[in-house]
gemmi code that builds the backbone of each chain (N, CA, C; Angstrom):
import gemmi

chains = {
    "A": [
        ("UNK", (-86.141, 50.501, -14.717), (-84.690, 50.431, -14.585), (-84.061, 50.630, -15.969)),
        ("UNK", (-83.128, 52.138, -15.892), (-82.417, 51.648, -17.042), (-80.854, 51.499, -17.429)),
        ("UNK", (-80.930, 50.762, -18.218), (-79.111, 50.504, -18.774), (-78.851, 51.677, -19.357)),
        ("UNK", (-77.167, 51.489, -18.618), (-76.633, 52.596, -19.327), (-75.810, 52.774, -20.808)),
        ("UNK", (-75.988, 53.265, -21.266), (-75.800, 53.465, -22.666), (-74.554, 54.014, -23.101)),
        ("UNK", (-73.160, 53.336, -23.796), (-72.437, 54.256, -24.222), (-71.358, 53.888, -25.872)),
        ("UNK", (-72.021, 54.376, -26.810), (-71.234, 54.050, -27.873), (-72.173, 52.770, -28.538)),
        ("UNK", (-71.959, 51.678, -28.257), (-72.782, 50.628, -28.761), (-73.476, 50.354, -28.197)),
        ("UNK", (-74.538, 50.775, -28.909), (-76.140, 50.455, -28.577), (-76.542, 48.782, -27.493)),
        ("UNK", (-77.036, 49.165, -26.524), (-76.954, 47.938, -25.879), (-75.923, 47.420, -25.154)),
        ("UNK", (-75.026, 47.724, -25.354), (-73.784, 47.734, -24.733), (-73.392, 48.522, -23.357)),
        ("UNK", (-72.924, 47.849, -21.950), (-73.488, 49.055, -20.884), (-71.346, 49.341, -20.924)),
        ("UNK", (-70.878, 49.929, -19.592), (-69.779, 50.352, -19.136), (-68.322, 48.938, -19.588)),
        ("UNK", (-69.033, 47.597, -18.514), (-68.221, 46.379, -18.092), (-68.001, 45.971, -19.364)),
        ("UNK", (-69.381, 45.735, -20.365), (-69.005, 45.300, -21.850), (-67.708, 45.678, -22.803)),
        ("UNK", (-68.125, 47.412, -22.460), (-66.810, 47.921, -22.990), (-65.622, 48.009, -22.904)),
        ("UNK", (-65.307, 47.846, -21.600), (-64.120, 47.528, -20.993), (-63.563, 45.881, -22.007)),
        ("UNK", (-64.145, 45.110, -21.913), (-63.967, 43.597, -22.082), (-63.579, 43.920, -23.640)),
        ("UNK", (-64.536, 44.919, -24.141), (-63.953, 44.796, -25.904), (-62.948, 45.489, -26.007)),
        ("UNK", (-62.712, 46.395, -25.063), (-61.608, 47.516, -25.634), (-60.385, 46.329, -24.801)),
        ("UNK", (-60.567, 45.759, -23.717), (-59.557, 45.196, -23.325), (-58.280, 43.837, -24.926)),
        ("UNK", (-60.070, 43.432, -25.458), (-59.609, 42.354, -26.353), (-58.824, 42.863, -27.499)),
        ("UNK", (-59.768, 44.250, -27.660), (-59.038, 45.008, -28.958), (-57.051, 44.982, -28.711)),
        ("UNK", (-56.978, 45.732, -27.737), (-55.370, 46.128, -28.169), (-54.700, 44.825, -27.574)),
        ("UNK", (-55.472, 44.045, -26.998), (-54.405, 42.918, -27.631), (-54.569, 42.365, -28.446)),
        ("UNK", (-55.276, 42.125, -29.272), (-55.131, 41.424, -30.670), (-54.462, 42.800, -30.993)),
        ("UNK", (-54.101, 43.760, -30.982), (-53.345, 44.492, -31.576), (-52.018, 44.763, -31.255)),
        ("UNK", (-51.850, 44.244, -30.340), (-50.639, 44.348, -29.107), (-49.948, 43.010, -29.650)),
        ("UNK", (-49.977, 41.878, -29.745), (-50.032, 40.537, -30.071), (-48.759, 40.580, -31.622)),
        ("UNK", (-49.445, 40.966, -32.464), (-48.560, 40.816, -33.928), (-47.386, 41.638, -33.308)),
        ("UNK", (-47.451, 43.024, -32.908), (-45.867, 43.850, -32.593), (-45.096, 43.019, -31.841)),
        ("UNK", (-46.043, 42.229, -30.666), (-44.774, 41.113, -29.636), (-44.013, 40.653, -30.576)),
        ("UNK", (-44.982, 40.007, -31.174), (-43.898, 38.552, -32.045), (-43.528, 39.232, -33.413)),
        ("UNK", (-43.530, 39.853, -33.757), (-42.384, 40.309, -34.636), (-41.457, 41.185, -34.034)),
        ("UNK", (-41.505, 42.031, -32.967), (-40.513, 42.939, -32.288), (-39.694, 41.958, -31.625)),
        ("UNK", (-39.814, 40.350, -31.479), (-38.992, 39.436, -30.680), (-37.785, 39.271, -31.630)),
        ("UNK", (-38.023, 39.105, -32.840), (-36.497, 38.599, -33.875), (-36.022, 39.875, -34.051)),
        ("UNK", (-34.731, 39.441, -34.583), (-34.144, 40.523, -34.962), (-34.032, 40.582, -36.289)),
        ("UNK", (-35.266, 39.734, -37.408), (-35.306, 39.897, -38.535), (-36.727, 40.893, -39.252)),
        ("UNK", (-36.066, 41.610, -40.058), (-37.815, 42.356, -40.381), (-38.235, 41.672, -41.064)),
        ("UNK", (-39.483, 41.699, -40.962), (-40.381, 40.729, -41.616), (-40.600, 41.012, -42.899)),
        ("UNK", (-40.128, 40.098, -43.641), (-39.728, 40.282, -45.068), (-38.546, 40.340, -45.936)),
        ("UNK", (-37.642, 39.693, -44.867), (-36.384, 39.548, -45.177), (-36.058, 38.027, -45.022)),
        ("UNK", (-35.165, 37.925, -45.815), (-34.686, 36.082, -45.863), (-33.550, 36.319, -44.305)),
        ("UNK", (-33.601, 34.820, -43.753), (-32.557, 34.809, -42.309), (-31.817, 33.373, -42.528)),
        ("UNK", (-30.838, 33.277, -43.434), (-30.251, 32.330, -43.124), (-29.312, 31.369, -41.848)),
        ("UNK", (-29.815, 30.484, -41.612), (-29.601, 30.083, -40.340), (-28.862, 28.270, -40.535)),
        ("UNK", (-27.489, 27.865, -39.990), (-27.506, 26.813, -40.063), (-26.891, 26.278, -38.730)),
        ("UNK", (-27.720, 25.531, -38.126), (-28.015, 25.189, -36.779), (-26.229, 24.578, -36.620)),
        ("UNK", (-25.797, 23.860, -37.228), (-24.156, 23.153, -36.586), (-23.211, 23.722, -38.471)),
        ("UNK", (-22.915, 24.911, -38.041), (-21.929, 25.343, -38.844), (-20.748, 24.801, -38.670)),
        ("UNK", (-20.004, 24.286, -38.074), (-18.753, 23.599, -37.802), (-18.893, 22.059, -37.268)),
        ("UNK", (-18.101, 21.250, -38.260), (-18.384, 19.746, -38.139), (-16.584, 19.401, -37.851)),
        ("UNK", (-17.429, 18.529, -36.669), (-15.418, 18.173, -36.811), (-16.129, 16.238, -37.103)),
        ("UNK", (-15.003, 16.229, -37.564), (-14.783, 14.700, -38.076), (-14.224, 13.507, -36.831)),
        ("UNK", (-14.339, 12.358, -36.878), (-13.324, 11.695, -36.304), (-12.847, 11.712, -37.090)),
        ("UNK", (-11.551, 10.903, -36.492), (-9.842, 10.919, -36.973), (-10.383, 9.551, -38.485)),
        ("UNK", (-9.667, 10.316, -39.816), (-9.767, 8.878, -40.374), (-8.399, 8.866, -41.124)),
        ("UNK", (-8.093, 7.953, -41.914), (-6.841, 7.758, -42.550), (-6.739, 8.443, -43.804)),
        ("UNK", (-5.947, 8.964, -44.270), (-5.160, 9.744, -45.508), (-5.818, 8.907, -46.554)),
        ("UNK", (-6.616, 9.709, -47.343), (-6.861, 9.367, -48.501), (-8.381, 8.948, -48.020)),
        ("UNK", (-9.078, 8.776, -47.113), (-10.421, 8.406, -47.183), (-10.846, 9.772, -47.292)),
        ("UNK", (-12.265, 9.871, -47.961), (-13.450, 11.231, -48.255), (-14.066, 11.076, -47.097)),
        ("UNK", (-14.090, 12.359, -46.460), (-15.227, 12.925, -45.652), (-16.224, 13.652, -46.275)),
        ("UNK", (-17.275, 12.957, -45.695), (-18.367, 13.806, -46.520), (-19.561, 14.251, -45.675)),
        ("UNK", (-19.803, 15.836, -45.382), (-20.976, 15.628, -44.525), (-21.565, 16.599, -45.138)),
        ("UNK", (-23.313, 16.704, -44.690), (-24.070, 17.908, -45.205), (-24.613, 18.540, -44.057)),
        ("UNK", (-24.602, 19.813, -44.481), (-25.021, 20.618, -43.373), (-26.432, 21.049, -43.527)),
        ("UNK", (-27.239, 21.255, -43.060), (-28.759, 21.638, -43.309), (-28.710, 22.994, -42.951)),
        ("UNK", (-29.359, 23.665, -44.039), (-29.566, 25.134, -44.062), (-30.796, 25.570, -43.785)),
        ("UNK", (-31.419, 26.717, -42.908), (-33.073, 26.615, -42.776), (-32.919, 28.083, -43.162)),
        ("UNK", (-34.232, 28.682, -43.484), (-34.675, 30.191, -44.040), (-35.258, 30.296, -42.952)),
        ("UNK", (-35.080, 30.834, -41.665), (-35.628, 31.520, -40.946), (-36.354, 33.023, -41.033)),
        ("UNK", (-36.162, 33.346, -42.231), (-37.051, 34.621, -42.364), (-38.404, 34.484, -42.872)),
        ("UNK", (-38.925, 35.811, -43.527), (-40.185, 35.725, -43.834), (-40.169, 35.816, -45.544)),
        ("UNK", (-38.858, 35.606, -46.180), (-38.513, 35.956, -47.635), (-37.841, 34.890, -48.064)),
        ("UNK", (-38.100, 34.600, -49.614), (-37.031, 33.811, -50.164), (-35.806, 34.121, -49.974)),
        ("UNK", (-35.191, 32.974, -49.474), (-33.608, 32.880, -49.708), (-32.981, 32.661, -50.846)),
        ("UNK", (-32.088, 33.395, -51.287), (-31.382, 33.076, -52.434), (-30.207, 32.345, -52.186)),
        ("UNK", (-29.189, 31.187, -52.384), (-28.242, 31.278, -51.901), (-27.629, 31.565, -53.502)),
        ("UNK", (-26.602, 32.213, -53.896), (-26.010, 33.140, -54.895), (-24.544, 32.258, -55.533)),
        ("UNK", (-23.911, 31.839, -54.148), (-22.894, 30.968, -54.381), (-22.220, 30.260, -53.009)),
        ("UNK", (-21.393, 29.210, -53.752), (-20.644, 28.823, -52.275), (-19.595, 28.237, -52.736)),
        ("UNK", (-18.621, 29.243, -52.273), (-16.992, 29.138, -52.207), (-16.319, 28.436, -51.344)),
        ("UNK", (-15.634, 27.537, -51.699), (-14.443, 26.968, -50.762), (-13.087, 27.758, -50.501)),
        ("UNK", (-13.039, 27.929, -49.410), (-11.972, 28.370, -48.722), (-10.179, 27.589, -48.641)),
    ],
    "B": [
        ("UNK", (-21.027, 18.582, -47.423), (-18.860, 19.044, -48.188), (-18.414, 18.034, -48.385)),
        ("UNK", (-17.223, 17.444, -49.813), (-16.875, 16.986, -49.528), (-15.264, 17.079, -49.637)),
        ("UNK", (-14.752, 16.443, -48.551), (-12.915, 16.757, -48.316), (-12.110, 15.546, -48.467)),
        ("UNK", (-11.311, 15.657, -49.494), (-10.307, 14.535, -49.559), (-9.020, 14.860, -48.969)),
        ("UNK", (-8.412, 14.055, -48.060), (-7.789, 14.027, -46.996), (-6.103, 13.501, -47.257)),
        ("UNK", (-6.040, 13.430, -49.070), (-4.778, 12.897, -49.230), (-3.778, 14.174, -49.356)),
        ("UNK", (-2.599, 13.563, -48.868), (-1.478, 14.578, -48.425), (-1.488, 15.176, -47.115)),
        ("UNK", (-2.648, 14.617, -46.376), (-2.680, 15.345, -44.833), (-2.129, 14.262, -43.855)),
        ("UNK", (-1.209, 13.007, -44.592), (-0.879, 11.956, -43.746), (-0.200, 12.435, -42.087)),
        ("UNK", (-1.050, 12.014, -41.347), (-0.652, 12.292, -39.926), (-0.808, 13.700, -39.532)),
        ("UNK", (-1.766, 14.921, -40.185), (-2.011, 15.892, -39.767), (-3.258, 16.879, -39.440)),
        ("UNK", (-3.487, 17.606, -38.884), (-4.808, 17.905, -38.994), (-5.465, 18.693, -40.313)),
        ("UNK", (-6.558, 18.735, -40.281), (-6.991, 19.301, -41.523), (-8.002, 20.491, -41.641)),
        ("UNK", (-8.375, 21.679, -42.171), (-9.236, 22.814, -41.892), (-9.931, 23.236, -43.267)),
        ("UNK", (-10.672, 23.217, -43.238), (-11.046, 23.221, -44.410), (-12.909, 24.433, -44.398)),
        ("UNK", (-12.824, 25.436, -44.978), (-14.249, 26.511, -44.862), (-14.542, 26.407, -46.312)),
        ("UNK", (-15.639, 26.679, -46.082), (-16.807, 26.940, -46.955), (-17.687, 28.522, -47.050)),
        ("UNK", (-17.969, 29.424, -47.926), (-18.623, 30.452, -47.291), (-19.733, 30.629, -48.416)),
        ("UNK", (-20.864, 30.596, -47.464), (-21.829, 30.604, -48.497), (-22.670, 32.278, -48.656)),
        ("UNK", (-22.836, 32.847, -49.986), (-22.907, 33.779, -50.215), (-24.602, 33.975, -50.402)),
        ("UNK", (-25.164, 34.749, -50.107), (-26.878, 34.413, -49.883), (-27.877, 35.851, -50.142)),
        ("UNK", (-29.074, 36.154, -50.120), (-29.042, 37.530, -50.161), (-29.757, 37.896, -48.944)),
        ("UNK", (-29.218, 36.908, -47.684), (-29.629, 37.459, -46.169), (-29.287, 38.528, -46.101)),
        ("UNK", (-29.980, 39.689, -45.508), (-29.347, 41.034, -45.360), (-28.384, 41.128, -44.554)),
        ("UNK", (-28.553, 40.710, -43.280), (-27.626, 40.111, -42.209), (-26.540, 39.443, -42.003)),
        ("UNK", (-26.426, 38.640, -42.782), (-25.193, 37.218, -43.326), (-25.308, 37.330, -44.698)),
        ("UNK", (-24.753, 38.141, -44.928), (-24.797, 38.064, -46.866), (-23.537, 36.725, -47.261)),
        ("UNK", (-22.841, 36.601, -46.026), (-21.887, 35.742, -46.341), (-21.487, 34.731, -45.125)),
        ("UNK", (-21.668, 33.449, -44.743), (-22.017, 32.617, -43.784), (-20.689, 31.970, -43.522)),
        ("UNK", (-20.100, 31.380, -43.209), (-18.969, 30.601, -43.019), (-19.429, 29.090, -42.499)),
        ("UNK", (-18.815, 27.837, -43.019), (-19.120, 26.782, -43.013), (-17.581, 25.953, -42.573)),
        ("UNK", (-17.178, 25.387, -41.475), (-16.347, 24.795, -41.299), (-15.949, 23.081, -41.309)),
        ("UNK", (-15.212, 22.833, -41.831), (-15.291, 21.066, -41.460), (-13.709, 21.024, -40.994)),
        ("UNK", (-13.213, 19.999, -39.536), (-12.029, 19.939, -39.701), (-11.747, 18.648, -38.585)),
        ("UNK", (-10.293, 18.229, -38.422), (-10.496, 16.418, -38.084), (-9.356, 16.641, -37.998)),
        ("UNK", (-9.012, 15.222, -37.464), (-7.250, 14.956, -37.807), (-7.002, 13.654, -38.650)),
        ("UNK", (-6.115, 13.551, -39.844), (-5.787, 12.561, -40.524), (-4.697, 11.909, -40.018)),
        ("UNK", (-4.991, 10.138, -39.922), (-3.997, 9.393, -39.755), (-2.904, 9.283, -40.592)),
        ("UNK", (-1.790, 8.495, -40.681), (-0.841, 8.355, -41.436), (-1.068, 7.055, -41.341)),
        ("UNK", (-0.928, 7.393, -43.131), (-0.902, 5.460, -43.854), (0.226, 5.347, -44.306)),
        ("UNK", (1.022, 5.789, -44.341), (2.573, 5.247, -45.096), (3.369, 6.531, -45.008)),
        ("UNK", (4.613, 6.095, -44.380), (5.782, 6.811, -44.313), (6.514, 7.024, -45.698)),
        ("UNK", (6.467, 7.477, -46.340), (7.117, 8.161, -47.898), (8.183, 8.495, -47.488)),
        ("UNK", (9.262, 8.433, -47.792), (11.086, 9.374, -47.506), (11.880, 9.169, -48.534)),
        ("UNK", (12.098, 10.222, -49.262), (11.043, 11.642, -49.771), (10.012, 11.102, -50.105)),
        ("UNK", (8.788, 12.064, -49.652), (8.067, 11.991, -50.768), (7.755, 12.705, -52.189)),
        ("UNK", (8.478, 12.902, -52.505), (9.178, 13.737, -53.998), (10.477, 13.193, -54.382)),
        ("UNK", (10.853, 12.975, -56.006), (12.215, 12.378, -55.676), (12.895, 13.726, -56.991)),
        ("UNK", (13.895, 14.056, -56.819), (14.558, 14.921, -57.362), (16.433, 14.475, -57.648)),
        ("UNK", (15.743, 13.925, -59.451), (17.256, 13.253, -59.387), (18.502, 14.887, -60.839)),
        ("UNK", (19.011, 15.068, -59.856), (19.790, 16.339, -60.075), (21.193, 15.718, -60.245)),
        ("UNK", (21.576, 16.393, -61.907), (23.424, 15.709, -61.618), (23.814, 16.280, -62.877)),
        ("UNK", (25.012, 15.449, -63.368), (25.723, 15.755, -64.565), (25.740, 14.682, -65.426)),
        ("UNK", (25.272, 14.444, -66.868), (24.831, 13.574, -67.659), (26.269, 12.953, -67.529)),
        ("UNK", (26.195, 11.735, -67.714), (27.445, 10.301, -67.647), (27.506, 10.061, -66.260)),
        ("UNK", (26.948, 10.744, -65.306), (27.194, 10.177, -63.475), (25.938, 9.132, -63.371)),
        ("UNK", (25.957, 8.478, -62.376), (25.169, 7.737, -62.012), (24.181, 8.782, -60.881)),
        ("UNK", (22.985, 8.609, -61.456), (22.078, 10.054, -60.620), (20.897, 8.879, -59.960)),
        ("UNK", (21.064, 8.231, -58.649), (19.726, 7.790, -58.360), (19.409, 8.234, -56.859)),
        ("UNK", (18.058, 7.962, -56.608), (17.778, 8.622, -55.551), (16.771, 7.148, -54.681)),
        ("UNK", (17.238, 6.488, -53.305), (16.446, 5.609, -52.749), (15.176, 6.079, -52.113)),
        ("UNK", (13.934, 6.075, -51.878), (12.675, 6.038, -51.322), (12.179, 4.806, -50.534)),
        ("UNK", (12.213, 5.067, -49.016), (11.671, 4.100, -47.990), (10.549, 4.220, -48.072)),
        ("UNK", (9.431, 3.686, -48.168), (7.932, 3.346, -48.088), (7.984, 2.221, -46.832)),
        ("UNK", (7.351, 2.489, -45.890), (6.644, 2.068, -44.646), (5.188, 2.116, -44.222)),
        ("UNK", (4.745, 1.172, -44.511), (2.989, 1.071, -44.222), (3.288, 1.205, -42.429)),
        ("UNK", (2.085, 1.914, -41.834), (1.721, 2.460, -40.591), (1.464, 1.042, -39.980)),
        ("UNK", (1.876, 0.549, -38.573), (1.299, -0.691, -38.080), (0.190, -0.795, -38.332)),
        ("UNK", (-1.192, 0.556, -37.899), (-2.271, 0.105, -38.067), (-2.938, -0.112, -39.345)),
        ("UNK", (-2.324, 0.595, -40.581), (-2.700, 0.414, -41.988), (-1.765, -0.462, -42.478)),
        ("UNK", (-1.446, -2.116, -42.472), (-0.441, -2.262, -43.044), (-0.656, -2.728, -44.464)),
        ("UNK", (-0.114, -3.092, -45.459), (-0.195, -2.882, -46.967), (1.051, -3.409, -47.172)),
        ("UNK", (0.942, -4.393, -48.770), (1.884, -4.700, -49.877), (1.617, -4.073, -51.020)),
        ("UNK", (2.611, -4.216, -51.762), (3.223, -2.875, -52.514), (3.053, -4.083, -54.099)),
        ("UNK", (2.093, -3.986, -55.109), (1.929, -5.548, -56.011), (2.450, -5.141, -56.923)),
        ("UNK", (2.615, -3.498, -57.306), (2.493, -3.180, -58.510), (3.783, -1.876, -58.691)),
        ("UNK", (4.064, -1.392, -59.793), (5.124, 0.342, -59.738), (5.258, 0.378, -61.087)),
        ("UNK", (4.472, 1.582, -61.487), (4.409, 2.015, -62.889), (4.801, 3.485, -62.820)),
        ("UNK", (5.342, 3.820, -63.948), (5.388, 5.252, -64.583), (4.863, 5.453, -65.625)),
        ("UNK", (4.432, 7.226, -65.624), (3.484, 7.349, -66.280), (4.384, 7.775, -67.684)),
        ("UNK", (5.664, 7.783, -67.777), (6.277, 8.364, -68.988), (7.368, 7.242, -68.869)),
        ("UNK", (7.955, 6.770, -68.393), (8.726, 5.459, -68.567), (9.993, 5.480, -69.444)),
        ("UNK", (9.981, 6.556, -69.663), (11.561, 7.422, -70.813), (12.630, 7.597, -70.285)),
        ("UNK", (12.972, 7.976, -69.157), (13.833, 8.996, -68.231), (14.332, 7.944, -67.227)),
        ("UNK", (13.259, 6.947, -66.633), (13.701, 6.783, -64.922), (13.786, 5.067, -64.733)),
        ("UNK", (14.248, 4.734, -64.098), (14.537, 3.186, -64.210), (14.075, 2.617, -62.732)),
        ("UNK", (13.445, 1.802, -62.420), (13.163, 2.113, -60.728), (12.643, 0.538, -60.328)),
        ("UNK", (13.202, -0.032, -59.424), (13.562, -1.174, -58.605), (13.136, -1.111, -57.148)),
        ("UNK", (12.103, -1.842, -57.266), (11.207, -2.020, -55.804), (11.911, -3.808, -54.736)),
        ("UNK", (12.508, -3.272, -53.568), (12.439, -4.460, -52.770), (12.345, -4.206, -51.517)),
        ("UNK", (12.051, -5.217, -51.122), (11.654, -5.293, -49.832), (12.552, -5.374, -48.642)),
        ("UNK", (12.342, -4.606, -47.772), (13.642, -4.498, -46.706), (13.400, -5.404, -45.554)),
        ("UNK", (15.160, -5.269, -45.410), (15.676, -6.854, -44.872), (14.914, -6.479, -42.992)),
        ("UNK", (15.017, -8.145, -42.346), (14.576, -7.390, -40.989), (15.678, -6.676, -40.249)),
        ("UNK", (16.610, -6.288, -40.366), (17.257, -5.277, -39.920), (17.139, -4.068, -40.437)),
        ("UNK", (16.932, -3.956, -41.446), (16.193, -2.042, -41.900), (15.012, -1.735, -41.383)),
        ("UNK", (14.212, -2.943, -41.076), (13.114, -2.472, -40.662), (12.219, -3.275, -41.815)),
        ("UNK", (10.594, -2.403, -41.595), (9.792, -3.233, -42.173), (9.698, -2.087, -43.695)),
        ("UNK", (8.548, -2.674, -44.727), (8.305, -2.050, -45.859), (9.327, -2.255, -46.687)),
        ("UNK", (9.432, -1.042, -47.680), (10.094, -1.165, -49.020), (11.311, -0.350, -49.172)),
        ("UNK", (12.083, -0.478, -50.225), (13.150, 0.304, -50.639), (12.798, 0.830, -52.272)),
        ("UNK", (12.413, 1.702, -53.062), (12.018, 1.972, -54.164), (13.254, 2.570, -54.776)),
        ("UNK", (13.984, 2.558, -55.779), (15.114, 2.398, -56.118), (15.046, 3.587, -57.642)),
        ("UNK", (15.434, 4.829, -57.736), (15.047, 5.367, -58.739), (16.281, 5.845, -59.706)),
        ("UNK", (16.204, 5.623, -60.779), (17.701, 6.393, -61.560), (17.458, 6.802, -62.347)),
        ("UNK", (18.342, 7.606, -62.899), (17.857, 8.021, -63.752), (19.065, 7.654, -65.200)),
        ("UNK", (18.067, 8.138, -66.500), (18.543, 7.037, -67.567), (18.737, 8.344, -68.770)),
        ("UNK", (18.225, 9.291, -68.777), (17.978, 10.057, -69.643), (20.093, 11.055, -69.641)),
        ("UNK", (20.441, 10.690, -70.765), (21.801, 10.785, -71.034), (22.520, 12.325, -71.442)),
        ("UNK", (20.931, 13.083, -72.142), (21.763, 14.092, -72.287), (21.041, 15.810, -71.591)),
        ("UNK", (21.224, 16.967, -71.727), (21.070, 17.668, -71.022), (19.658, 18.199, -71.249)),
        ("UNK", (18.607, 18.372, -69.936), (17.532, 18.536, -69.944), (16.917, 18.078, -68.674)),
        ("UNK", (15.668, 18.531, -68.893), (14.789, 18.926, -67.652), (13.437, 17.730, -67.783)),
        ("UNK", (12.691, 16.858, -66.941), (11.885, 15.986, -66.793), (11.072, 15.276, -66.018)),
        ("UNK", (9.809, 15.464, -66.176), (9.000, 14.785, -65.090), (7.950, 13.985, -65.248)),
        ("UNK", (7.626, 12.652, -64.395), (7.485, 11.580, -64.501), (6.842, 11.376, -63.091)),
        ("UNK", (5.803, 11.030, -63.107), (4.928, 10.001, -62.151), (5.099, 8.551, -61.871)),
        ("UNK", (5.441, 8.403, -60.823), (5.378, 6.496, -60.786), (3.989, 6.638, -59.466)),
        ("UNK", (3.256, 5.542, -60.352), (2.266, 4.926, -59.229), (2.405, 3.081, -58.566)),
        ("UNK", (2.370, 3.466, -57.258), (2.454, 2.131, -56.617), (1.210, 2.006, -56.245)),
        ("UNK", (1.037, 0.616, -57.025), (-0.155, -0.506, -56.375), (0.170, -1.157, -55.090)),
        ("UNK", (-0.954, -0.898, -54.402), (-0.930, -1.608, -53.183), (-2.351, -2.701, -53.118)),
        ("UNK", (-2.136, -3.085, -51.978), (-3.424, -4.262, -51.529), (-4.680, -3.842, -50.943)),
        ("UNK", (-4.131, -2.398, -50.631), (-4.870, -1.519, -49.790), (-6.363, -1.563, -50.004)),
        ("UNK", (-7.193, -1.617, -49.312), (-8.554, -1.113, -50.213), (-8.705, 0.414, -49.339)),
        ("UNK", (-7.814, 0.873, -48.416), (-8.030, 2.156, -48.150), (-7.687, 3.271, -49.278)),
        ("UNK", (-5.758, 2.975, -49.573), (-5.661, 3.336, -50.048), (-4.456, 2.554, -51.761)),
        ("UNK", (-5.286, 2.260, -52.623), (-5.224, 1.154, -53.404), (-3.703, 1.712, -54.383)),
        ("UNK", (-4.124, 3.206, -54.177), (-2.431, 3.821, -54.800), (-1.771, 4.850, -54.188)),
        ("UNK", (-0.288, 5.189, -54.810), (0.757, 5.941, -53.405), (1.217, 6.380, -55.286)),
        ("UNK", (1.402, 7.418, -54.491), (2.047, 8.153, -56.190), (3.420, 8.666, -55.661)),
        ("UNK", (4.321, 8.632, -56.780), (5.667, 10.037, -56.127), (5.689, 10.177, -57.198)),
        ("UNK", (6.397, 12.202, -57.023), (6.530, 12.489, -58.271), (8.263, 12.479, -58.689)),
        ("UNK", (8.757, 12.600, -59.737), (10.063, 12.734, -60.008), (10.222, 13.518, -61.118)),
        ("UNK", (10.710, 14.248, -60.596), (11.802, 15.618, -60.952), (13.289, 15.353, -62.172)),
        ("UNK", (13.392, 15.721, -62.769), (14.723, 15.355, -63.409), (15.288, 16.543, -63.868)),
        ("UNK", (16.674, 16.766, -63.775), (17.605, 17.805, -64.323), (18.797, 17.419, -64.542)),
        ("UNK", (18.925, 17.144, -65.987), (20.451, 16.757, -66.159), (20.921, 17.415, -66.833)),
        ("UNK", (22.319, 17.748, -66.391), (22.893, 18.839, -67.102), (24.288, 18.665, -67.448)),
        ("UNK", (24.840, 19.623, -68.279), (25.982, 19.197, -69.316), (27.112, 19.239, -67.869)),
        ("UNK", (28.381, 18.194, -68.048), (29.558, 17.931, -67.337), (30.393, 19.575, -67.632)),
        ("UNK", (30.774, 20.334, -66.599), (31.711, 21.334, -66.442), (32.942, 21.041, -66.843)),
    ],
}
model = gemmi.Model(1)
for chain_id, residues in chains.items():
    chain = gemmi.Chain(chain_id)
    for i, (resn, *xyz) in enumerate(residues, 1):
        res = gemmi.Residue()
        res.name, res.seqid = resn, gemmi.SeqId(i, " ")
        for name, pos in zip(("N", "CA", "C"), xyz):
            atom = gemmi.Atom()
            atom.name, atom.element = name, gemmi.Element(name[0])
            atom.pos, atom.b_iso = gemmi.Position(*pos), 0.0
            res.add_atom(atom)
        chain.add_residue(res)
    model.add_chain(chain)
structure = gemmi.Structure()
structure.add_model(model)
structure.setup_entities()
């Protein structure tokens, strides 16, 4: 009886199927998840989850003070350059 | 952020931020904070502008009214130049109502232009001072 032979030695038809199946998805795999953002990879993505804070009501002359958390959602340093008050 | 809220007595407040970054996308972000401020004291004026002809009697009265819910005494009334303005704090009767009467004149005799800060101490620990500003223009008799 013999096996059939194709490409890798020892390797019959079903084998190949199973590797070529694994191949393009591990190759298939990285394009998903980077073709999902809309950032290229290698670019900084500044992102801040609650850009607008409203306050309760307080009295004239007290400081409000809040901080906003900024995240780098990209794949690059963020620079932030400056920040102007309006 | 932080926002100080004086001069917004009884109004709302808006206040942005824009942060400049080298996101390719958002090179420039916008950051908002905004609320509404209570009113701690009724000021009338709050500016005093004593305008006339040197030898007249030039004064100008200021009602100060602490808010029911902020209420406050008034301990103290200084100026910051004390040259020009003469100014008499009392307390109103219960028929005017509640708070103060701040009493401002002016003293400066001959022709010219002047300005002067008075700060009132209060009890407040909200708000511990109330400033007005005053204006002066006295000018020669026609």
């Amino acid at each position: 009886m013999t096996k059939k032979v194709s490409g890798f030695s020892g390797l019959g038809d079903k084998d190949m199927k199973h590797i070529c199946g694994w191949a393009i998805l591990f190759v298939l795999i990285p394009f998903s998840v980077f073709g999902q953002g809309d950032t290229d990879p290698g670019a900084p993505s500044l992102n801040v989850p609650e850009p607008l804070f409203q306050f309760e009501s307080v009295v004239s002359g007290q400081e409000v003070n809040h901080d906003y958390i900024v995240h780098n959602k990209g794949n690059a340093e963020l620079k932030i350059t400056s920040v102007k008050t309006g | 952020m932080k926002l100080g809220t004086s001069g917004y007595n009884g109004k709302d407040i808006k206040k942005t931020a824009i942060i400049h970054s080298n996101d390719p996308e958002n090179p420039k972000f916008t950051l908002t904070i905004s609320g509404h401020v209570e009113k701690f004291v009724d000021l009338n004026p709050k500016y005093v502008r004593l305008t006339g002809y040197s030898g007249t009697r030039i004064s100008v009265p200021v009602t100060i009214v602490p808010t029911a819910k902020y209420p406050f005494k008034i301990i103290d009334v200084t100026s910051r130049d004390d040259t020009f303005i003469k100014y008499t704090l009392t307390e109103r009767k219960p028929g005017e109502g509640n708070g103060y009467t701040l009493l401002i004149e002016n003293l400066k005799t001959d022709k010219g232009r002047y300005m002067d800060l008075l700060t009132l101490t209060t009890d407040s620990r909200i708000q511990p001072r109330l400033t007005i500003r005053v204006y002066g223009n006295i000018m020669e008799p026609k």
